[in-house]
C-alpha positions as CSV (number, residue, x, y, z in Angstrom):
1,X,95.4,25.0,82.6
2,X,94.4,28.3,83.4
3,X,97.1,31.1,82.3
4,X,96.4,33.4,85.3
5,X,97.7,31.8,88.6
6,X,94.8,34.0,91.2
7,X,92.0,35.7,90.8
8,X,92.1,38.6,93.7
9,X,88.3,39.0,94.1
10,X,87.2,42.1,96.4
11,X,84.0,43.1,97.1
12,X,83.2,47.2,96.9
13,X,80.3,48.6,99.4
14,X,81.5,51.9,101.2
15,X,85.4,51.7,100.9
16,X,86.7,53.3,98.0
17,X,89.3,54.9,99.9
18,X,90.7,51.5,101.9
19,X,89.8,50.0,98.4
20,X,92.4,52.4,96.6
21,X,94.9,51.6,99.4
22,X,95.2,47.8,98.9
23,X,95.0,47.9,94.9
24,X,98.0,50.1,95.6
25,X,99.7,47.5,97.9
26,X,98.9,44.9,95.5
27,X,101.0,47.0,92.7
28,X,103.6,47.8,94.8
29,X,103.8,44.1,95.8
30,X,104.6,42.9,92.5
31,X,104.1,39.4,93.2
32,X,105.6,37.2,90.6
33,X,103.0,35.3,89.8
34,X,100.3,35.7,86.7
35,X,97.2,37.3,88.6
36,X,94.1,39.3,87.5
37,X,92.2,41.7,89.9
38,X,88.3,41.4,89.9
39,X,86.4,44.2,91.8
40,X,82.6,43.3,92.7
41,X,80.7,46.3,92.8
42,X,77.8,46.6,95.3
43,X,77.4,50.0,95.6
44,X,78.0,51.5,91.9
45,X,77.0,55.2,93.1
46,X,80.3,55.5,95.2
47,X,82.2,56.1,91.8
48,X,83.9,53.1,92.1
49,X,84.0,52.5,88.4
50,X,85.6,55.6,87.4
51,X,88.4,55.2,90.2
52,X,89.3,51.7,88.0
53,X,89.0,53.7,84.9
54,X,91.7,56.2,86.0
55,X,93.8,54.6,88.3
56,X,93.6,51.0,87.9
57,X,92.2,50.2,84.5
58,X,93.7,46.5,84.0
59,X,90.8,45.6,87.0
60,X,88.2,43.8,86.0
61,X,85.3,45.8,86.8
62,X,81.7,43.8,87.5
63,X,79.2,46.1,88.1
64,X,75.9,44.6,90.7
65,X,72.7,46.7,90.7
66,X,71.9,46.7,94.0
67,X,73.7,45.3,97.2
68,X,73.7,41.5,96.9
69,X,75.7,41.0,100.3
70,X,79.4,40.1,100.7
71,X,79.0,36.2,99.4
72,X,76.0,36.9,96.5
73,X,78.6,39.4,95.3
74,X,81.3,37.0,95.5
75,X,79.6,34.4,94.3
76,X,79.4,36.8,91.2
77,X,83.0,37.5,90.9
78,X,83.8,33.9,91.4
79,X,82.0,32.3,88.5
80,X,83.4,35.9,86.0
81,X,87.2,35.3,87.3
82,X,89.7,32.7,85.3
83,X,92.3,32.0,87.8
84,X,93.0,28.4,89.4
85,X,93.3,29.7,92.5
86,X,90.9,32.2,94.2
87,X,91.8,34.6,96.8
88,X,88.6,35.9,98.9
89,X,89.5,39.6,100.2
90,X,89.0,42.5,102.2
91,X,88.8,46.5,100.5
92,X,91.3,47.0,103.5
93,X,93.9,45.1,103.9
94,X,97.7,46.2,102.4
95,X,99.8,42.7,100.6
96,X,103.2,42.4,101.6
97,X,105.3,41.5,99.3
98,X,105.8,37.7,98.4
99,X,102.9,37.0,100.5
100,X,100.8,35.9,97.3
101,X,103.8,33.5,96.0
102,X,104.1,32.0,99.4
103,X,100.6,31.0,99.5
104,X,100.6,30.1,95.6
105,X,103.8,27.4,96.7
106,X,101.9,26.5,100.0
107,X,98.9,25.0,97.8
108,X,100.9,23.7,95.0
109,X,102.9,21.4,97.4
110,X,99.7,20.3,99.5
111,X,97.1,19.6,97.3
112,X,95.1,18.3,100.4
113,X,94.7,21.6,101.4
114,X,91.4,23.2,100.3
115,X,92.0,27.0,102.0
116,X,94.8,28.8,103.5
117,X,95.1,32.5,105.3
118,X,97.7,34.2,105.7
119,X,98.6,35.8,109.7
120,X,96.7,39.4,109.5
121,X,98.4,42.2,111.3
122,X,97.0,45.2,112.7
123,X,98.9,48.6,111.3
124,X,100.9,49.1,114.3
125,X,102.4,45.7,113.6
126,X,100.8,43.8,116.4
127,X,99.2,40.4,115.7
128,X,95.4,40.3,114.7
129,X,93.2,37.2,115.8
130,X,92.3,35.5,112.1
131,X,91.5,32.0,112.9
132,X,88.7,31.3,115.3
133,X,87.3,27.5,116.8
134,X,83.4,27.2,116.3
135,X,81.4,29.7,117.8
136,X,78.9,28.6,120.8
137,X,76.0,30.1,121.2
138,X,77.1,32.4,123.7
139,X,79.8,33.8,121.9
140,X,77.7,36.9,120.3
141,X,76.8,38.0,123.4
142,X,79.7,38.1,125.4
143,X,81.6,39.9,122.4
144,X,78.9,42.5,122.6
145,X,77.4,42.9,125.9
146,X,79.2,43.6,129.2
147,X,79.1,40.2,129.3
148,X,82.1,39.7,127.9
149,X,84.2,41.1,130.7
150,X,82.8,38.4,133.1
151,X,85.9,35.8,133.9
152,X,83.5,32.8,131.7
153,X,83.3,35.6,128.6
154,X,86.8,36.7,128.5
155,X,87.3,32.7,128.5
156,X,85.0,32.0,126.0
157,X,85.9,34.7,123.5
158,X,89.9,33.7,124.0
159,X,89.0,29.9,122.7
160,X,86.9,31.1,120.2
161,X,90.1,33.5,118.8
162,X,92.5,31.0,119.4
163,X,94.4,33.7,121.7
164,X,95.8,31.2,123.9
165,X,97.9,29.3,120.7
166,X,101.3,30.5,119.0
167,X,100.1,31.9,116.3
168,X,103.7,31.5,114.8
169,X,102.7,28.1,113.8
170,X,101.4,26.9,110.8
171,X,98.2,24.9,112.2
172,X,94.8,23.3,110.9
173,X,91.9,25.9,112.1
174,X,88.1,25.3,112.5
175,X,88.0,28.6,110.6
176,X,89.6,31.6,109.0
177,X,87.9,35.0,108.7
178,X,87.0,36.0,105.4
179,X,89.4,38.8,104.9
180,X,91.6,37.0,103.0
181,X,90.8,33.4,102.0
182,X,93.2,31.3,99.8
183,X,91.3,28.5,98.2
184,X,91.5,26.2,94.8
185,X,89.1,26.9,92.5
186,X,88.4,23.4,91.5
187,X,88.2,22.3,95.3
188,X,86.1,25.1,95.8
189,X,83.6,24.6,92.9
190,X,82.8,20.8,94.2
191,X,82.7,22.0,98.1
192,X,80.3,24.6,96.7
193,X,80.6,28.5,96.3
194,X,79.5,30.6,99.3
195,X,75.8,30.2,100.8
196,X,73.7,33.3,99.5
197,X,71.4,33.0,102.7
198,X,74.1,34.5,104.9
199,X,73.6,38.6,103.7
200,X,77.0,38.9,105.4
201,X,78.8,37.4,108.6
202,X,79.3,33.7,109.3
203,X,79.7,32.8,105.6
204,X,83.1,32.8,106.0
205,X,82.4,30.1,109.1
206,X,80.1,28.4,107.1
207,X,82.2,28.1,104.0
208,X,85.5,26.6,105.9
209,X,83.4,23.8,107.8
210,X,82.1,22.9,104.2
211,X,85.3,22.8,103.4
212,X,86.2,20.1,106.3
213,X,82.9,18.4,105.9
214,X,84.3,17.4,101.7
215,X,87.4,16.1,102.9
216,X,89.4,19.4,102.4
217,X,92.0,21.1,105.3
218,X,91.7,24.5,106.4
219,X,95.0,26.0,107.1
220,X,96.2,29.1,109.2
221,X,99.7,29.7,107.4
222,X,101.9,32.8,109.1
223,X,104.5,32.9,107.0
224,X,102.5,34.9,104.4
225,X,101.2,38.3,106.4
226,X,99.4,40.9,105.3
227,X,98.1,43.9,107.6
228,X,94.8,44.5,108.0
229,X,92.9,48.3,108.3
230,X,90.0,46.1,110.4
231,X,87.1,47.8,111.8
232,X,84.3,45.4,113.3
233,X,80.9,48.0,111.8
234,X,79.1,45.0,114.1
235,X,80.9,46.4,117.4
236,X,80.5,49.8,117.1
237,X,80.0,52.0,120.1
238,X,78.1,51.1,123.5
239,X,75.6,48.8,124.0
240,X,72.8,50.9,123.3
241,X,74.1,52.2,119.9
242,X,75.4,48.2,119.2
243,X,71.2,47.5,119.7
244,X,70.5,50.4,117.0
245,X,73.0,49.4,114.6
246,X,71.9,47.7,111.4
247,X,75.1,45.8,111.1
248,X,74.3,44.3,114.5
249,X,70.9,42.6,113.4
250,X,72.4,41.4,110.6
251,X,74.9,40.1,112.3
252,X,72.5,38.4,115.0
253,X,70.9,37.1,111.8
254,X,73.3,35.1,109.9
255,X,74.3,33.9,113.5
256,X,70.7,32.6,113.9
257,X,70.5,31.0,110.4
258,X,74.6,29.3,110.9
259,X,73.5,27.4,114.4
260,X,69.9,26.3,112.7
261,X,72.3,25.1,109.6
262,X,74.2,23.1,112.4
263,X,72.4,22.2,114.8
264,X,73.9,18.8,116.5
265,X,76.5,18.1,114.0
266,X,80.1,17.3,115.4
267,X,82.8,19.3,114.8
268,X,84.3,18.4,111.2
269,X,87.7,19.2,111.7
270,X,88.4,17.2,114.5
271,X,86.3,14.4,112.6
272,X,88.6,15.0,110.1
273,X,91.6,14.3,111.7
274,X,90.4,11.4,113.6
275,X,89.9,9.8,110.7
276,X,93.5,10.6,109.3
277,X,95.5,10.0,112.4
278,X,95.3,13.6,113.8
279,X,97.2,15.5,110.5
């Protein structure tokens, strides 16, 4: 058995500063657990490296020569971490204390469980929407066109962000964003490791319903939070400067790519728990 208990992988593009702001949460944490940081590196001429060197220099630091996207990269830091269980995470997101154990326990007793997340808040305290139902094909559109403030988008974009469920609860989720994703490392290297075709969004999405399609639960679990610094680049602005954003189209992209992927398969979830008597 592995002697580190998680491998804390976060991916570095254009946050150093959010980046210095959750290694420091993680320290001041001090979960109780063995753990090992691993800091993927997409954008090496931010200084990133010498940040590690002088402030956090028990990181592992693994260095990419161009940007890969957010699930080539941690593909990468994946397959160069040791720990038997992986947590995927954001540059911007602060760990409250025992929040790492809590999962860690979580897992340990359930070894059905394939990937947890923890209930995100936003820095005033106030929930954050983390878990989401399958996207339709509508759903880009009315969460960035006017659209959305019809009665049939504010609908649609409350079932797809579970707004209408107690998110108090400890439930099994379609999804869970990829801010912070909990997962076994073993479960995770049979379901297979992130899909390199999606640059960035939707891997996350793509990743969990692999994770039902194996045979393994996806689990929204509140009693470990963590508040995250979230800023959708995607949703930026008006529509107009939405249309000229680069983070839109990429967006728009990996949406594209997720529904061909898809196309006229049944939800695997509910599958799931059909066949198991609805766990």
């Amino acid at each position: 058995m592995s002697e580190i208990d998680v491998s804390i992988l976060i991916v570095h593009t254009y946050e150093k500063k959010l980046l210095r702001q959750t290694l420091r949460s993680i320290r001041r944490a001090a979960p109780k657990i063995s753990y090992e940081v691993v800091i993927i590196d997409n954008n090496p001429a931010a200084g990133m490296e010498e940040l590690l060197n002088r402030e956090f220099s028990d990181a592992v630091y693994i260095k990419n020569e161009k940007n890969i996207g957010f699930g080539g990269a941690m593909n990468v830091g994946i397959r160069g971490s040791r720990g038997r269980y992986v947590l995927i995470f954001n540059p911007d997101i602060v760990v409250h204390p025992g929040s790492l154990e809590t999962m860690v326990e979580y897992m340990d007793l359930y070894p059905d469980v394939g990937i947890v997340g923890p209930q995100l808040l936003n820095p005033d305290g106030s929930l954050q929407y983390s878990c989401y139902a399958l996207p339709t094909l509508m759903q880009p559109v009315y969460r960035r066109t006017p659209l959305g403030k019809t009665e049939s988008g504010k609908r649609s974009i409350a079932e797809y962000l579970m707004m209408n469920v107690d998110h108090s609860e400890e439930m099994n989720v379609d999804s869970l964003i990829g801010a912070a994703l909990f997962t076994r490392r073993s479960t995770l290297e049979e379901v297979g490791l992130f899909d390199e075709r999606f640059f960035m969004y939707y891997e996350d999405n793509d990743l969990c319903r692999r994770f039902w399609k194996n045979g393994h639960m996806v689990v929204y679990l509140p009693k470990a939070k963590m508040t995250h610094y979230h800023r959708r680049a995607s949703a930026d602005g008006g529509l107009f400067k939405q249309l000229t954003n680069r983070f839109t189209w990429i967006h728009m992209n990996s949406f594209v790519k997720y529904i061909k992927k898809y196309k006229g398969q049944e939800n695997p979830r509910l599958k799931f728990e059909k066949e198991h008597g609805g766990v």
